[in-house]
N, C-alpha and C positions, 0 to 999 in steps of 0.2 A: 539498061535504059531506065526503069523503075528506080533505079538507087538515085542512078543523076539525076530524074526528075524531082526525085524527092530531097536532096541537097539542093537544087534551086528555090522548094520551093518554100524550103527553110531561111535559104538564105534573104528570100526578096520578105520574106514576115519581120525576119530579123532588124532588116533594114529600117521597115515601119518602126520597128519599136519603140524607136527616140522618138520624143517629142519633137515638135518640130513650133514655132510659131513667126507670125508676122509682126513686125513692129510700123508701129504710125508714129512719124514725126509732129509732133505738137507745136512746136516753136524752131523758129534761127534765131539766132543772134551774128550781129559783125563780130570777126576775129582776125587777128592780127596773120596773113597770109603769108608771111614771111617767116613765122615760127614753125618749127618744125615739132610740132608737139607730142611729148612723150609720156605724159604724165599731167591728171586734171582731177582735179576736185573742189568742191564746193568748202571754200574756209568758214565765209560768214552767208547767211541768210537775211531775211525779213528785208525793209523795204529797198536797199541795195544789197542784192545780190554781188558779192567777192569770190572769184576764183583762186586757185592757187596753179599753179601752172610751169610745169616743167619742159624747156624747151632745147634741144637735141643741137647736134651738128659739133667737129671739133671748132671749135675758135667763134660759134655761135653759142654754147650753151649757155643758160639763166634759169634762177627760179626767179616767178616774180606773181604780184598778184595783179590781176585782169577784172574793170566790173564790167559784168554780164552783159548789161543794157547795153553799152556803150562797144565794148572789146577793149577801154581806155587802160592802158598797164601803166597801173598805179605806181606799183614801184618793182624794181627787180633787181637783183645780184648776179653778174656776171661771175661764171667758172672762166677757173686758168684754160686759156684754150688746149690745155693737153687732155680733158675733160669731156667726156661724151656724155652730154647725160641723158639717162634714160627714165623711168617710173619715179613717181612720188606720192608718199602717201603720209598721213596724219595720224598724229599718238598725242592722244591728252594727256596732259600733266606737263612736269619738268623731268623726261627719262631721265637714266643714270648713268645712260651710254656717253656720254663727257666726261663723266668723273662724278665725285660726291656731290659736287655743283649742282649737276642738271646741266640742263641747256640755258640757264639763267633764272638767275632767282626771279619766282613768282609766273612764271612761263604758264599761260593757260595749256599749252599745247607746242610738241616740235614737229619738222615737216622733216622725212629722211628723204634721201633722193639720190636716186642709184645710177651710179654710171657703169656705160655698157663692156669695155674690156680693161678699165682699168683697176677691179678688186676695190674700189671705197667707193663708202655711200659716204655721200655729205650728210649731215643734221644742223639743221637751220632754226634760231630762232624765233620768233612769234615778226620782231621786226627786219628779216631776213638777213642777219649776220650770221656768221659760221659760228657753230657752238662747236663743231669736232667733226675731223673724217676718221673712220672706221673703218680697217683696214678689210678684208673678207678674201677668205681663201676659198670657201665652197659659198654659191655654184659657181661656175666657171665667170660667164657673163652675167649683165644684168640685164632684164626688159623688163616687166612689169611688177609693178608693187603694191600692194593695200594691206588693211590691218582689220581684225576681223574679232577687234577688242581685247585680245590676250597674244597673238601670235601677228605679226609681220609676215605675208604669205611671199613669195617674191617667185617671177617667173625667168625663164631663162631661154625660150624660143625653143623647147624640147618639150615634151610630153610630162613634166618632169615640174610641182609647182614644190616649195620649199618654206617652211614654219620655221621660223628666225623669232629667237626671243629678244627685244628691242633692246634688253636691257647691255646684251653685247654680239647683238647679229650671230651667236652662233647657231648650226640647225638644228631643230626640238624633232624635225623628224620631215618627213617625204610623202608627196601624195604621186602617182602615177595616173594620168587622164586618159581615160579611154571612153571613145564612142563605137557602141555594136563590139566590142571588145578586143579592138584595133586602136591603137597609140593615136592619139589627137595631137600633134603636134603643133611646133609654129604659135605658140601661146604667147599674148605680147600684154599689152596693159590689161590692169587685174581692176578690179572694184568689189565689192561685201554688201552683196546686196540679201539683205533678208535672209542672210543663214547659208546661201549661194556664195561660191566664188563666181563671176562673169569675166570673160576673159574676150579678148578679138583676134582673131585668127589671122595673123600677119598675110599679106599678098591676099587677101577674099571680105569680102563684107558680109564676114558670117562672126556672130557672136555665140559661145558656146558659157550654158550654165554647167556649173560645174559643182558635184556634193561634192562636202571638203575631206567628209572620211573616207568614203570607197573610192573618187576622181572619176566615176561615171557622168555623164555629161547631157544634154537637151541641147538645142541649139536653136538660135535665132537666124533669119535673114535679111538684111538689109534692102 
């Protein structure tokens, strides 16, 4: 009886140990209700605020950019409806994952954007034309994506986040996420926040911070 009280009462400390916190919504903004969105980030700032915006379903997919105030979609590029797209995220420069090109000469920045069972990421120009698909053999699927200034981090709905060198999507290496020192899985859009991977935890309104060396994890609640 002493043993199993004492493995509970290990277990319910343990539990504590993660951080845990509350988030406060600041603001809404209108968005387009009809997207099914997979992928978002901030392209331009200051006094209009521009999205970039990846949006999902087969024979519905686009990237396009969205300004904030309004939800008005500025402009966007429809995929081949064979195309599910999933995560998109941003690499300054003109990469070299097109070829010696770049993504076009004088390119501030490309957007990659990952579709979910079909092995390529799109890379898209500054004015949203296809500069190259990229074929990918590992991971399996796509979900979420972000760049973390050296590495393209990219999730796959498994416990499982993946360091992709941009310059040809292969992996640099593997992190494994665990909370209380149990597989976190179901990991879906990524973002680089402050040295953190942040990740949302498919089917819950829970967002898990993530260290990017060890994959132990904090979480938020929505």
């Amino acid at each position: 009886w002493r043993c199993t009280a004492a493995v509970v009462a290990c277990a319910a400390a343990c539990a504590l140990a993660v951080d845990q916190y509350a988030l406060v919504v600041l603001a809404e903004y209108p968005h387009d209700a009809s997207a099914f969105t997979q992928g978002l980030l901030v392209l331009r700032g200051g006094g209009t605020t521009v999205l970039a915006e990846s949006t999902g379903l087969y024979g519905q997919s686009t990237v396009r950019e969205v300004a904030l105030a309004t939800g008005e979609v500025l402009r966007q590029t429809a995929l081949n409806a064979s195309y599910f797209a999933e995560g998109l995220a941003l690499v300054p420069g003109s990469p070299r994952v097109c070829g010696d090109g770049g993504c076009g000469g004088g390119s501030e920045y490309a957007l990659y954007q990952l579709t979910w069972r079909e092995h390529t990421t799109m890379v898209w120009k500054e004015d949203l034309t296809l500069g190259c698909q990229v074929a990918q053999s590992s991971p399996l699927q796509g979900w979420g994506l972000t760049y973390d200034g050296k590495y393209l981090i990219q999730s796959d709905g498994s416990n499982m986040l993946y360091f992709l060198h941009p310059q040809n999507l292969t992996v640099a290496r593997t992190v494994e996420v665990t909370e209380n020192g149990q597989a976190r899985g179901r990991l879906n859009e990524l973002e680089w926040v402050q040295g953190q991977i942040w990740a949302n935890v498919w089917y819950s309104n829970t967002i898990v911070m993530i260290d990017p060396t060890t994959g132990t994890c904090s979480f938020c609640k929505l």
